[in-house]
C-alpha positions in Angstrom: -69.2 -91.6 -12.6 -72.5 -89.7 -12.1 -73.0 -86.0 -11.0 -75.6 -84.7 -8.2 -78.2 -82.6 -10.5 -77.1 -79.6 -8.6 -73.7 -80.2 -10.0 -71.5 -79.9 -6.4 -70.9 -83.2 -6.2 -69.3 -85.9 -8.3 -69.2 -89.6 -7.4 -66.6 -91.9 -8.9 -66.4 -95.6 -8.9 -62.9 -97.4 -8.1 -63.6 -101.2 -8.0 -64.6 -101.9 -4.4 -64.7 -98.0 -3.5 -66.7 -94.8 -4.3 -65.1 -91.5 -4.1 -67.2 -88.2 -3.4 -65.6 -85.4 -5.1 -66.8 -81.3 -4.6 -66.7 -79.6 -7.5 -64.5 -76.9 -6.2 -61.9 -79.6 -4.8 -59.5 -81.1 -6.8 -58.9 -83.9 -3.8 -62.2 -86.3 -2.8 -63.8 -85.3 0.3 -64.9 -88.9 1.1 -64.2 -92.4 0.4 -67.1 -95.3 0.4 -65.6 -99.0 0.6 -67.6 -102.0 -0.1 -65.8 -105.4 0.1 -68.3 -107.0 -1.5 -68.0 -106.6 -5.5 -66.5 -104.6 -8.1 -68.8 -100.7 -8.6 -70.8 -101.0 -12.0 -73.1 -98.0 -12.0 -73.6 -95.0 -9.7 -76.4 -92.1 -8.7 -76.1 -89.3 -6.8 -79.4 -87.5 -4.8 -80.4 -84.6 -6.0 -78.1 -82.4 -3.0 -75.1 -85.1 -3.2 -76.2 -86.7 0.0 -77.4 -90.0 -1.1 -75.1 -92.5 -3.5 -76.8 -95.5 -5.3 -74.0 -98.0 -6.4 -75.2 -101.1 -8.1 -72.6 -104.0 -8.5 -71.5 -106.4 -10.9 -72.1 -109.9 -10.9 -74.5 -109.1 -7.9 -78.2 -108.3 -7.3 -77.5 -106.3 -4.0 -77.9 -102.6 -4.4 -76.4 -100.0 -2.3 -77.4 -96.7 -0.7 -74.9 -94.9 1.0 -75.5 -91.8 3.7 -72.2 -89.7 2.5 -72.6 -88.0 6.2 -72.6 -90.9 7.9 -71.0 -93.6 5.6 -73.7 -95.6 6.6 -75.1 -98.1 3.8 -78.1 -100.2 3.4 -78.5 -102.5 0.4 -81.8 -103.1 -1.7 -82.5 -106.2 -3.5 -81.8 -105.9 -6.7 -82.0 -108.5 -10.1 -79.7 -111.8 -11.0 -79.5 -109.6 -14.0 -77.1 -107.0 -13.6 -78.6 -103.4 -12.9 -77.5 -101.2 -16.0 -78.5 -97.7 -14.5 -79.7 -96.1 -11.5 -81.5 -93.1 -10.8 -82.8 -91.0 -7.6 -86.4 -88.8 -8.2 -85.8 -85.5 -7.4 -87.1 -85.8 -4.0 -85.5 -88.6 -2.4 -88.4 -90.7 -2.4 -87.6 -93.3 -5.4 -85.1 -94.9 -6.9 -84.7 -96.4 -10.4 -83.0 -98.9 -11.6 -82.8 -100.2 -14.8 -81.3 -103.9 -16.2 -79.8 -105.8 -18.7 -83.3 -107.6 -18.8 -85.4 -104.8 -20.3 -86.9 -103.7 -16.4 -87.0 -101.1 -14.6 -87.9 -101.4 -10.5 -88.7 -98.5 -8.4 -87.8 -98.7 -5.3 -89.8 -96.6 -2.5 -87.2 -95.8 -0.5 -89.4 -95.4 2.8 -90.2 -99.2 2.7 -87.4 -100.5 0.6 -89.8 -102.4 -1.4 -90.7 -102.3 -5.3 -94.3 -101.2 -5.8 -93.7 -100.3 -9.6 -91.8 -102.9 -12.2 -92.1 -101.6 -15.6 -90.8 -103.1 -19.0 -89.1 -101.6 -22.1 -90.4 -102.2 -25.2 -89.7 -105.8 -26.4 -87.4 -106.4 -22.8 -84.6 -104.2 -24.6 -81.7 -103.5 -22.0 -81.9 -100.4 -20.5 -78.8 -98.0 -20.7 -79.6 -94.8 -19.1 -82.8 -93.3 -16.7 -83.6 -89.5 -16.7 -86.5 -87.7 -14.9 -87.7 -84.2 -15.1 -86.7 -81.3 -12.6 -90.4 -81.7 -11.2 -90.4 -85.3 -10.9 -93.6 -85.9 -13.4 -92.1 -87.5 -16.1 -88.8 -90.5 -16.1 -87.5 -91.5 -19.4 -85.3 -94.2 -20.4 -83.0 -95.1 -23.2 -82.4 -98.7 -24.1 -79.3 -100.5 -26.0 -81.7 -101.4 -29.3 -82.9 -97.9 -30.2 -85.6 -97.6 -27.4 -86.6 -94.3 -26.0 -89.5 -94.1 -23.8 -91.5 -91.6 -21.3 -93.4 -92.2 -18.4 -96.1 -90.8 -16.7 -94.6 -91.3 -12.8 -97.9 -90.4 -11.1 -99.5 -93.7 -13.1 -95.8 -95.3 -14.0 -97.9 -95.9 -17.4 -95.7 -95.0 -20.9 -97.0 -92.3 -22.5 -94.8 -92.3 -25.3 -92.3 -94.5 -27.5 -89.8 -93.7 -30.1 -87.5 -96.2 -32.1 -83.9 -94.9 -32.4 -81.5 -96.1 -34.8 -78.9 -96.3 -32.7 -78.3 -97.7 -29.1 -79.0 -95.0 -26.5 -76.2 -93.7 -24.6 -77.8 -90.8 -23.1 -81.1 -88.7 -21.9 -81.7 -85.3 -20.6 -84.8 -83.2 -19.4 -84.6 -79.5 -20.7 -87.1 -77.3 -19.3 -88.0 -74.6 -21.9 -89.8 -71.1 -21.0 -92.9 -71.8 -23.0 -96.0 -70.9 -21.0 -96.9 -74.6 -21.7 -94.5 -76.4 -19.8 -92.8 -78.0 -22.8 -90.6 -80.9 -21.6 -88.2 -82.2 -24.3 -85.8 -85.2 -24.1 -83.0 -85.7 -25.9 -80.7 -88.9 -26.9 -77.3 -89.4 -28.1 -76.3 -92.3 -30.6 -73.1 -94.3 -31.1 -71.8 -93.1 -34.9 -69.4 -90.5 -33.8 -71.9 -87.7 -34.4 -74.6 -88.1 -31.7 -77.4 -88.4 -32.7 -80.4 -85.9 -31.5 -84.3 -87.5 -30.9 -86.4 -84.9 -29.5 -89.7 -85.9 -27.6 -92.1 -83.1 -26.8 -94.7 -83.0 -24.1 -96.7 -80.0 -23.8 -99.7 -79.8 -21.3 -101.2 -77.0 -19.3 
């Protein structure tokens, strides 16, 4: 399942279909089929339009127009694609892999001008990006918790977690600085809270 960041819509994956659901709807609004392979991971645009699916077994990616129901697909990996995530204005979209890499897609051309790699190829779990679109982090399945710089796509910063990473966040604080923090939750039954701090004028 994945949420739009707006939180109006909700996308849920039903082996060979994608249902969009409003959040004040208790019935979907729309139904997305693919005949092609069994929904793995999903991603919503940031105003519900767009839905990423990526598929398992398969290294086709999907992008569906929820208006239109019109798809086009985006080459993805033999390796299966993990997570997937939109930029906050349309113009990227992340995908992370079993593999330990993450492609960006340019979404204008289709094509991957950025391929990045977790620290020591550990399989990436989940993706986040910050409301302005300057910073992406990922989580990986062996304690890896990165941050990226998405105006160089270089990592700027790397912590070790104990635990697998399940999940990331961007929470913009109302320091004067522009403090981003990122947090991650762990697999013991208490989650388990990593905060990174950026803090730049």
């Amino acid at each position: 399942m994945a949420f739009s960041p707006d939180g109006s819509t909700l996308a849920s994956g039903h082996w060979q279909r994608v249902l969009l659901w409003k959040s004040n709807s208790c019935s979907p609004v729309r139904e997305l089929v693919n005949d092609l392979a069994q929904n793995q991971v999903l991603a919503l645009s940031a105003d519900g339009t767009f839905v990423a699916a990526g598929y398992m077994d398969s290294k086709w990616i999907a992008i569906w127009d929820s208006r239109s129901d019109y798809a086009r697909g985006l080459e993805g990996d033999e390796i299966n694609v993990a997570a997937l995530l939109f930029s906050p204005g349309g113009e990227w979209l992340a995908g992370g892999a079993c593999d330990g890499q993450v492609r960006i897609w340019d979404l204008a051309t289709c094509k991957v001008p950025h391929e990045l790699t977790a620290p020591n190829f550990d399989p990436v779990t989940c993706l986040a990006v910050s409301s302005d679109g300057k910073w992406r982090a990922t989580g990986g399945n062996y304690g890896s918790l990165c941050l990226w710089n998405t105006a160089t796509w270089e990592q700027v910063a790397w912590l070790p977690c104990r635990y697998s990473v399940l999940g990331i966040w961007f929470r913009l604080e109302s320091d004067p600085l522009e403090t981003r923090v990122a947090d991650a939750g762990g697999v013991t039954g208490v989650p388990n809270v990593y905060v990174l701090e950026l803090v730049g004028k």
